[in-house]
Backbone bond lengths (Angstrom), bond angles and torsions (degrees), N, CA, C in turn:
res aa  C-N    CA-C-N  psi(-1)  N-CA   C-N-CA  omega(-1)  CA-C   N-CA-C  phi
1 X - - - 1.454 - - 1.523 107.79 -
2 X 1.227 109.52 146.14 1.471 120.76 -160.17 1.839 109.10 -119.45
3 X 1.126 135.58 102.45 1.330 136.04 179.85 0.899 118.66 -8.69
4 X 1.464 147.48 171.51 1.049 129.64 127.82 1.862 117.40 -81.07
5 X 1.114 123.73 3.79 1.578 149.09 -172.69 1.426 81.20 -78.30
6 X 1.393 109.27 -80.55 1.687 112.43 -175.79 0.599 154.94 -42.69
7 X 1.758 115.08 -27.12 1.291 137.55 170.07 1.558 113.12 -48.14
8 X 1.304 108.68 -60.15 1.818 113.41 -173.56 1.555 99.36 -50.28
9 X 1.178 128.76 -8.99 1.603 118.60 -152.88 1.637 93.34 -120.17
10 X 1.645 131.08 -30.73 1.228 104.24 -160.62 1.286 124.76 -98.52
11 X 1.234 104.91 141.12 1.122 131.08 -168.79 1.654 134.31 -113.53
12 X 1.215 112.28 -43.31 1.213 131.00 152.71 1.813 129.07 -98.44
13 X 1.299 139.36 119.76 1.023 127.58 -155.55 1.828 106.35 -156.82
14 X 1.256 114.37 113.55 1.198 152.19 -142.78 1.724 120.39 -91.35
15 X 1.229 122.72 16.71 1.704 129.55 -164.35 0.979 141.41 -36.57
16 X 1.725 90.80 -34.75 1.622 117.79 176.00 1.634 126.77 -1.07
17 X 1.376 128.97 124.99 0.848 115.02 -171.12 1.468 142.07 68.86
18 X 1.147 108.76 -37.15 1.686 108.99 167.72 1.495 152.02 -88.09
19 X 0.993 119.99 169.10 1.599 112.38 -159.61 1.449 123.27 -76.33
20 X 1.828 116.59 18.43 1.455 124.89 148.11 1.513 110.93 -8.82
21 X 0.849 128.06 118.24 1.523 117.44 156.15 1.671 112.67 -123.76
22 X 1.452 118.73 -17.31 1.347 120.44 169.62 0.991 111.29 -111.28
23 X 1.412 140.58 98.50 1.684 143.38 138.97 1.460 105.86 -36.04
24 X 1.062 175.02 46.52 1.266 154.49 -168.77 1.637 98.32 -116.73
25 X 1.698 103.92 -50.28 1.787 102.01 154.40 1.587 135.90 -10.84
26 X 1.768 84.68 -58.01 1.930 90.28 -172.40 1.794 96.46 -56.30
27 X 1.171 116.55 -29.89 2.017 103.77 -174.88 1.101 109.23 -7.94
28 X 1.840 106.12 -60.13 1.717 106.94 -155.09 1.059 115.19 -65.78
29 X 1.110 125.83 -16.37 1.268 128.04 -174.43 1.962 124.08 -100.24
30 X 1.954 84.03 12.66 1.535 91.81 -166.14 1.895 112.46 -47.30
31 X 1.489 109.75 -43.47 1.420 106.75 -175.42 1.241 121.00 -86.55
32 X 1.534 113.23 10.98 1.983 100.89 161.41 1.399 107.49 -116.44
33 X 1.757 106.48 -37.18 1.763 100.83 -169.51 1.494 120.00 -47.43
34 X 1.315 114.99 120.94 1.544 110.51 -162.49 1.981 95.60 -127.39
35 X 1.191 128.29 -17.96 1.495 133.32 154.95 1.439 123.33 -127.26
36 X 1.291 93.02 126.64 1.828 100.32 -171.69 1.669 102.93 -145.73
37 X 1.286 120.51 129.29 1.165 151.41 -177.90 1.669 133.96 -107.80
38 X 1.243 110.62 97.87 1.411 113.05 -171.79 1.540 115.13 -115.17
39 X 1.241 122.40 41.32 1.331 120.11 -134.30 1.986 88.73 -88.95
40 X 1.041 140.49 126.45 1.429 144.62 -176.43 1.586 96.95 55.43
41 X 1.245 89.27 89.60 1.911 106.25 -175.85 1.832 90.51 -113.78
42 X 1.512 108.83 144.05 1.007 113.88 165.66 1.661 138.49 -49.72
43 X 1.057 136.32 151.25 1.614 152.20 -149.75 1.776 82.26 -83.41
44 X 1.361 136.35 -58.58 1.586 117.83 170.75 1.371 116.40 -26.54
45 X 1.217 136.53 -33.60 1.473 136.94 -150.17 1.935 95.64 -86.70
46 X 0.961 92.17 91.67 1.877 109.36 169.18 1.515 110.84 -88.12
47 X 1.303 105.38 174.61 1.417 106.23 175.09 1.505 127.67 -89.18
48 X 1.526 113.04 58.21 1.132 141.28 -162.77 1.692 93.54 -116.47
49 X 1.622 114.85 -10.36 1.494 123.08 -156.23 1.740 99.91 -109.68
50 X 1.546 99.63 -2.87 1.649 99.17 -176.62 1.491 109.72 -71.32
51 X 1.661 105.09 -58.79 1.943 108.29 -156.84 1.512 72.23 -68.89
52 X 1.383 172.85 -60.12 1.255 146.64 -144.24 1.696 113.46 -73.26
53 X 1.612 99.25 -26.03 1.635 88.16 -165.79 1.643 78.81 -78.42
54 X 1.155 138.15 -44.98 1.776 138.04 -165.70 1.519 124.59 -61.72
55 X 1.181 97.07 11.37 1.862 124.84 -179.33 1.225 108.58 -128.74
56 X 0.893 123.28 -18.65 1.375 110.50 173.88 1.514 102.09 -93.42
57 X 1.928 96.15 103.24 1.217 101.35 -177.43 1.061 161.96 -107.95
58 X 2.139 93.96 16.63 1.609 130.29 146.98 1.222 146.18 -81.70
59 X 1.814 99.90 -0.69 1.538 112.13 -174.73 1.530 119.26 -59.79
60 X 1.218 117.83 131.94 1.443 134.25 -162.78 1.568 100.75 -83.93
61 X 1.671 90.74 -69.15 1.453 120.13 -164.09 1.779 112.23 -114.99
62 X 1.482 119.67 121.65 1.361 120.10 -174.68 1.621 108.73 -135.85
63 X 1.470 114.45 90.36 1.282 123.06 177.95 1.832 97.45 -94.46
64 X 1.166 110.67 93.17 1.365 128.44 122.10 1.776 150.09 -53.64
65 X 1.487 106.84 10.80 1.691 114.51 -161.49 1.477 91.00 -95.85
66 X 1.354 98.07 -178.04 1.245 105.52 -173.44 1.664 106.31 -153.78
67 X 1.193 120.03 168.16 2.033 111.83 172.27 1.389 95.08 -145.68
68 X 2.075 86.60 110.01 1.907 86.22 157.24 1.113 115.83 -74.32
69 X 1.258 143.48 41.06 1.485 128.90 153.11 1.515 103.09 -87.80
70 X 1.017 131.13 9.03 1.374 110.23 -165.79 2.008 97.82 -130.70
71 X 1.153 96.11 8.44 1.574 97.67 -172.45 1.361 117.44 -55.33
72 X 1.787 108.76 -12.90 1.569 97.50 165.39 1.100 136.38 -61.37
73 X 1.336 109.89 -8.47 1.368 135.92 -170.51 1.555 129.69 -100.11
74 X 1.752 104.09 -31.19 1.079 107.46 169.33 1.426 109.38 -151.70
75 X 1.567 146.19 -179.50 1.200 132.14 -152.42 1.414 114.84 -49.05
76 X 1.494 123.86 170.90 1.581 121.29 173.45 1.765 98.50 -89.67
77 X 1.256 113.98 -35.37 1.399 118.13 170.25 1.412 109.70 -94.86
78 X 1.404 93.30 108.65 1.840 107.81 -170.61 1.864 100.67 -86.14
79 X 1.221 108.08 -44.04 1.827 82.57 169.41 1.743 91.84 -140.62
80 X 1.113 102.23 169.99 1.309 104.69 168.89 1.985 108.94 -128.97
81 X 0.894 95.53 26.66 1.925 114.13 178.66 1.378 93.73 -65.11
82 X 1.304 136.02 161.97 1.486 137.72 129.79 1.607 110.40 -72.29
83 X 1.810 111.25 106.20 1.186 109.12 165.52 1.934 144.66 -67.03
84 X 1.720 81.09 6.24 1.654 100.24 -177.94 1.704 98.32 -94.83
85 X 1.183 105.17 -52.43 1.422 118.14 -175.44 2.179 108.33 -48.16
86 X 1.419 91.51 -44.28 1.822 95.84 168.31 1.364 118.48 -69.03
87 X 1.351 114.15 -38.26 1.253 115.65 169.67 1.299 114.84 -58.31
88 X 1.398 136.01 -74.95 1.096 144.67 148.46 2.007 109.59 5.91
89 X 0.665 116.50 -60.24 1.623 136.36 -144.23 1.604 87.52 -99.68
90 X 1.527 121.53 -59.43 1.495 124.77 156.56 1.608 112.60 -4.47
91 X 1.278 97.27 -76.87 1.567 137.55 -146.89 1.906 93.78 -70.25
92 X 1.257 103.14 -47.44 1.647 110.40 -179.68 1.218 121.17 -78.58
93 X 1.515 120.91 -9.49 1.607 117.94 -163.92 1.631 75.28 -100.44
94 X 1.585 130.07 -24.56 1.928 110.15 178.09 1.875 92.83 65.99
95 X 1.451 110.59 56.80 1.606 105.03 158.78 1.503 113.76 -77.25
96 X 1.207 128.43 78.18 1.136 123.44 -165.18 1.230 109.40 -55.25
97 X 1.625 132.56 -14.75 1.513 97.67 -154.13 2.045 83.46 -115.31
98 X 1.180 99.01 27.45 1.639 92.58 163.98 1.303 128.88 -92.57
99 X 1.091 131.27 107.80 1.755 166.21 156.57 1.446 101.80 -31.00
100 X 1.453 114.99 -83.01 1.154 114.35 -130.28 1.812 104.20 -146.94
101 X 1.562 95.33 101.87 1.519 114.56 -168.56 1.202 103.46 -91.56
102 X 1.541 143.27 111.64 1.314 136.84 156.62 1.765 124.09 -73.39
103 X 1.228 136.74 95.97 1.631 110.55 -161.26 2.105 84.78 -122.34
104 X 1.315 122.74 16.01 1.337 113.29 -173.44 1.451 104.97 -59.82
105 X 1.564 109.51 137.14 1.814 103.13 170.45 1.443 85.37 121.06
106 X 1.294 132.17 -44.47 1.425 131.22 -171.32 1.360 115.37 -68.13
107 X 1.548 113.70 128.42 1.718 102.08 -177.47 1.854 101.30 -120.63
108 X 1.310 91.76 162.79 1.479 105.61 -177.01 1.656 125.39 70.71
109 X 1.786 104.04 43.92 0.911 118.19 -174.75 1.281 120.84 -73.18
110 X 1.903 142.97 155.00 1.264 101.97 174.39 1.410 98.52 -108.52
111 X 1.548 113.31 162.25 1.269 104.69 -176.50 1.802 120.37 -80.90
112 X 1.058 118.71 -17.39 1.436 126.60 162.74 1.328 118.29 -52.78
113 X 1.721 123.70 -28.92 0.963 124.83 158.28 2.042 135.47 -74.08
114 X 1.043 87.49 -5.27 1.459 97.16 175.08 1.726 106.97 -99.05
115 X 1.181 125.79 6.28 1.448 131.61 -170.38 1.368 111.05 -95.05
């Protein structure tokens, strides 16, 4: 749970690893959150996480990757999203002020989508 103190302020926001399964929260924060981190996000996380990641429409930095070396630790199915379909959707919402896409860990990418 997130303040309401905090809200006006956040900006950077840290998930990593945990059992999030609804982003729909970050909304409020669509016009400041500018770094957000999901890096080995739970197997709940469907592509229910796109029109939210495609609204958020200050994000700088979006590490999405993940490392199966560590799956002992957390699901063996690290997302079950279509990572072409985010890309895709990425690419159309024109977040201009996004930098810096992390998607390493993701397999079966297409390459037309990285263009």
């Amino acid at each position: 749970i997130i303040t309401q103190d905090l809200q006006q302020w956040l900006e950077y926001l840290d998930i990593s690893g945990t059992k999030v399964s609804d982003l729909s929260p970050l909304l409020r924060w669509k016009d400041k959150l500018k770094f957000l981190y999901l890096f080995n996000m739970r197997s709940s996380l469907n592509d229910d996480i796109v029109p939210v990641l495609c609204n958020l429409t200050k994000l700088r930095h979006l590490d999405i990757s993940c490392d199966i070396s560590t799956r002992l630790f957390v699901d063996v199915n690290l997302s079950v999203f279509d990572i072409n379909f985010l890309l895709d959707e990425l690419s159309a919402a024109m977040l201009d002020d996004l930098k810096y896409l992390d998607i390493s860990g993701k397999n079966q990418i297409k390459q037309e989508c990285l263009m």
